[in-house]
MARVO-498220 format. One line per field, with one value per residue (C-alpha): x, y, z. Coordinates in steps of 0.25 Angstrom, whole numbers. Layout:
<recs>
u = (X, ...)
v = (Y, ...)
w = (Z, ...)
</recs>
This chain:
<recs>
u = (0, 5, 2, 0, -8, -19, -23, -29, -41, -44, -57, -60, -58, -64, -78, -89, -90, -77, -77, -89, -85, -82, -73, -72, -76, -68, -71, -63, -59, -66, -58, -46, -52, -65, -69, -79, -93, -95, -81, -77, -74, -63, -64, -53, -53, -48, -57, -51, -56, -58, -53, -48, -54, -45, -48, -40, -35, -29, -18, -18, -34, -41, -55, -63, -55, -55, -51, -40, -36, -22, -15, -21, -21, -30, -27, -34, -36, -39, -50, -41, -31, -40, -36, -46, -44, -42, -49, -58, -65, -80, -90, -97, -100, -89, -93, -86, -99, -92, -77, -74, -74, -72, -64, -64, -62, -48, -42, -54, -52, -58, -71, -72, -81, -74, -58, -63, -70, -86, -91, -103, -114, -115, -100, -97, -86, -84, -81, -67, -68, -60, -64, -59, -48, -35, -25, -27, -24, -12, -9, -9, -6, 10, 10, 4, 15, 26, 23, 20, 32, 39, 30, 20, 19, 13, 6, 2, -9, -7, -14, -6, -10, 3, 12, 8, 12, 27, 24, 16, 26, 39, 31, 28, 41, 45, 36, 41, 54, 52, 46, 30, 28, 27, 21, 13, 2, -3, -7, 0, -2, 6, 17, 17, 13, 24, 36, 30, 33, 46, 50, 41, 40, 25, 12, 3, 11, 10, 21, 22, 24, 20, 8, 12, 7, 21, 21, 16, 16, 4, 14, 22, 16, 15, 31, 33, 24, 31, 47, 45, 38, 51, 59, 50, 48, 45, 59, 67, 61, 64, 79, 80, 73, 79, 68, 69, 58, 42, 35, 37, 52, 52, 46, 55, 67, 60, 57, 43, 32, 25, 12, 5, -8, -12, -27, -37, -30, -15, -6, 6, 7, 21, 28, 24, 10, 1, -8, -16, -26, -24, -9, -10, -19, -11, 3, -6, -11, 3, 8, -6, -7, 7, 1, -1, -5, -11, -14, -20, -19, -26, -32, -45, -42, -29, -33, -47, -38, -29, -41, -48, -34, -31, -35, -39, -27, -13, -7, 8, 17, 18, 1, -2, -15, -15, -22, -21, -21, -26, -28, -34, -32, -37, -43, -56, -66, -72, -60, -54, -66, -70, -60, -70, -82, -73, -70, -57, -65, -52, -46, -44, -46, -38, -45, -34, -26, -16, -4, -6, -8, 6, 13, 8, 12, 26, 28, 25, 32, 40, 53, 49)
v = (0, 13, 24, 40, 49, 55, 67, 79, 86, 99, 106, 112, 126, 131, 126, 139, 130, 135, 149, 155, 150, 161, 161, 157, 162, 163, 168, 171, 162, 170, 162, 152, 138, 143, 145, 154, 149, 140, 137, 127, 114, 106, 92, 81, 85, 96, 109, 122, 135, 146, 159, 171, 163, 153, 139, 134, 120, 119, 112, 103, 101, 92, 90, 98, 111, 124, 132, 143, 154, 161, 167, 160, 147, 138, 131, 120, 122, 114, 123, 122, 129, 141, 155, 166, 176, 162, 162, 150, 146, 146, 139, 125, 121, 114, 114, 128, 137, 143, 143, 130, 117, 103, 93, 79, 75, 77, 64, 60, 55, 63, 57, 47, 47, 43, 38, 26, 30, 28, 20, 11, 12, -1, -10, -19, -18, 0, 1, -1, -13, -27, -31, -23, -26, -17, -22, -11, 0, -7, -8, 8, 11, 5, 14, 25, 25, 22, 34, 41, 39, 47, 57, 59, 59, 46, 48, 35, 38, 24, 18, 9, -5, -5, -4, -16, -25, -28, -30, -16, -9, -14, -10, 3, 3, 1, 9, 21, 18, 17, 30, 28, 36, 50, 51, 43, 49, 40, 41, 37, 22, 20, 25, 21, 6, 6, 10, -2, -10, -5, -4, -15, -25, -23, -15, -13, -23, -35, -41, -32, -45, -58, -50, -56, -49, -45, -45, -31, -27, -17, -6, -7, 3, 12, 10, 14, 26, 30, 27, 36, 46, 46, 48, 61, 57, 45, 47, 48, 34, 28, 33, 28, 16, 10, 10, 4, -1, 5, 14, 26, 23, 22, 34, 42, 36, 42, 54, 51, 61, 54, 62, 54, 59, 53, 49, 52, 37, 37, 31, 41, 44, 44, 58, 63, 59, 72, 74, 85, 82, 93, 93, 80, 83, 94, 84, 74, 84, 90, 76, 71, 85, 79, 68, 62, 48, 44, 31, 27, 14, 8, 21, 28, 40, 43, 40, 47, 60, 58, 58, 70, 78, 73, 79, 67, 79, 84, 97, 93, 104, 106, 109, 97, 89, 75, 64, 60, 46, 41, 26, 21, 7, 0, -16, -8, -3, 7, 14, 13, 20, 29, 39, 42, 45, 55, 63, 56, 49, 47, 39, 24, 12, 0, -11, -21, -22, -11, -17, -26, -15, -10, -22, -22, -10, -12, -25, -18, -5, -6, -8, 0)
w = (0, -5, 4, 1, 7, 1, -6, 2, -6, -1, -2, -17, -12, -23, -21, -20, -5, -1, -9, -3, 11, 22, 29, 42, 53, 65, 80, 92, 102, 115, 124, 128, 124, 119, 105, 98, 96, 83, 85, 72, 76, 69, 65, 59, 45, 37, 40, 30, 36, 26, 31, 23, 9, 11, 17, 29, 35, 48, 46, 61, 65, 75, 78, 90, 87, 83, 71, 74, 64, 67, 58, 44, 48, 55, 68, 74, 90, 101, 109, 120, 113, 109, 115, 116, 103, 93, 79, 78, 66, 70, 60, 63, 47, 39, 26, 21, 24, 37, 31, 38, 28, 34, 25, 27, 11, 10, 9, 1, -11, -22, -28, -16, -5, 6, 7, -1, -11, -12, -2, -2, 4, 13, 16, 26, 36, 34, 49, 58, 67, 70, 56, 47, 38, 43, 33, 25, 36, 43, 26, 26, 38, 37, 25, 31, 42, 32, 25, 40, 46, 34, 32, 43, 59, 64, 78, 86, 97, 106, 118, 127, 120, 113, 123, 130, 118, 116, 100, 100, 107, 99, 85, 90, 92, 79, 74, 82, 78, 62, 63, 62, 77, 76, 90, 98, 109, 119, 133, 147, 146, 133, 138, 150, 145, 135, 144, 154, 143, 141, 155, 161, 149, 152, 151, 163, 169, 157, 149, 137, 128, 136, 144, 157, 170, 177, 193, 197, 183, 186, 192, 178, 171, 184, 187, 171, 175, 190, 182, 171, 181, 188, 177, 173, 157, 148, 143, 155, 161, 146, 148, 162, 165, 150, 142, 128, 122, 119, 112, 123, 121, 108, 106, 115, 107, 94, 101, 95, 102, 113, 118, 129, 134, 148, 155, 165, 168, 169, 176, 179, 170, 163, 162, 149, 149, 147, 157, 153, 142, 133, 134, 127, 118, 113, 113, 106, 95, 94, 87, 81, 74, 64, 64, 49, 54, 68, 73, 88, 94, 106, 114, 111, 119, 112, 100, 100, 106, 93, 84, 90, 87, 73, 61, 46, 40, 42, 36, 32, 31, 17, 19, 13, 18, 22, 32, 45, 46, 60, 65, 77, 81, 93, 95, 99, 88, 97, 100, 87, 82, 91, 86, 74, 83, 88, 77, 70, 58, 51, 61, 55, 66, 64, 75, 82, 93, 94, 97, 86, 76, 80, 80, 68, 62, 70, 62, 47, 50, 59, 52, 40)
</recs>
């Protein structure tokens, strides 16, 4: 399988539609954190604001925002980041008529209805669950990441499944070392999991490979937690107590971003691990928003936080368009779909175990 990206079709400009348009309107901000009424909000796909005639994409969006104009260009804001005096597009229609035009067809195909041409009316099997056939997406997805790794940034949003595996951890691993890891976001448990393993040989107290139950092994994790406490940071502990294996070490090696977002739940947590919400959000959309192609595995609340924050498009920086590409797997149908009942409808659910999925990756691509 060949891989390419495809073709970004902007609106026809020239359509009386968009001609007679006005332009937007835009109100002040009467406050920090507040917008005007008939604030616009933003969604995932690409929305072009026509303002002085001309028609124009923000070039980093997510859904649930607002709309920002500062000096010419339009910026996509988090309405905790508003400040009083802030020029927010205002306008709830998307169809051109109040200067704002929503624009999921881009990557459309011309003369096709949806990405696979015509569709019929009635076909078995047009849903994502346990029985449909994934060889063709593990088939794309090795060259996706192929051509990724030497022309994108690969984000990984993972839960702590993977980290209890031994084969799981040593093809992340490999994948992290063959350059298909850009980042990785994840929460106070893989970490803390994962460098158990390293300095253990288990997770939550179990064997990492024979999933024997070692005497005491319950404190394991805890004792991972309180020593790297000790030591102040993820990296010190790694340096002092020898570490030399897992996907946190590997990482640190790389100098690959690690952004770890804690819970109402946490044990600890390690030093690292954002406790404030917002500040994690904010280190989560500071990778996702260079993110070309994303993929979540095995937790529904990071994953579901990484869909709400990632736009179906990227800007590059020669302005040209292109798709985000964002996969969600987990052995549960519910969670790996739930991301489109929350907004992300391009998000791709592959359904298996997710330690499996990366050994499987790690065997195909890990030494190419």
């Amino acid at each position: 399988m060949h891989f390419s990206l495809p073709t970004y079709r902007p609106p026809d400009f020239s359509k009386e539609m968009f001609k007679n348009a006005p332009d937007v309107k835009f109100k002040t901000a009467p406050a920090d954190f507040v917008a005007p009424e008939d604030y616009h909000a933003t969604t995932i796909f690409p929305e072009y604001f026509k303002v002085s005639g001309n028609w124009l994409l923000p070039k980093r969006s997510r859904m649930d925002c607002v709309a920002v104009l500062e000096n010419g260009e339009i910026y996509v804001r988090e309405f905790r980041h508003i400040k009083k005096g802030d020029k927010i597009a205002v306008g709830r229609t998307e169809n051109a008529s109040e200067g704002i035009y929503v624009y999921p067809d881009g990557f459309i195909p011309a003369g096709a209805t949806d990405e696979n041409g015509d569709a019929e009316t009635f076909a078995f099997r047009q849903g994502r669950s346990r029985e449909t056939a994934f060889s063709i997406d593990y088939d794309f997805l090795y060259e996706l990441l192929k051509h990724e790794r030497d022309n994108g940034y690969i984000v990984w949003v993972m839960g702590p499944a993977c980290s209890f595996d031994a084969d799981s951890r040593n093809a992340f691993m490999s994948l992290i070392e063959n350059g298909y890891v850009n980042a990785l976001l994840g929460g106070n448990a893989l970490a803390t999991h994962d460098l158990e393993g390293a300095y253990r040989s288990t997770a939550l107290g179990q064997d990492i490979y024979t999933q024997e139950s070692m005497p005491n092994g319950h404190y394991n994790h805890i004792d991972t937690i309180n020593r790297a406490r000790f030591h102040g940071s993820i990296e010190k502990f790694i340096e002092a107590e020898g570490i030399n294996n897992g996907i946190v070490y590997t990482c640190v090696k790389r100098n690959i971003p690690l952004v770890l977002c804690g819970s109402i739940r946490d044990d600890g947590p390690l030093p690292g691990v954002y406790s404030d919400s917002y500040e994690g959000q904010d280190a989560m959309r500071a990778e996702l928003s260079k993110a070309t192609t994303i993929i979540t595995m095995a937790s529904t609340l990071h994953s579901i936080a990484a869909g709400n924050i990632s736009p179906m498009y990227y800007v590059t920086d020669e302005n040209k368009i292109r798709p985000v590409y964002f996969y969600t797997v987990d052995i549960s149908e519910f969670s790996a779909n739930k991301l489109a009942d929350r907004g992300s409808l391009s998000a791709k659910s592959i359904i298996t175990n997710a330690q499996d999925f990366v050994a499987h990756l790690g065997k195909v691509l890990g030494d190419n």
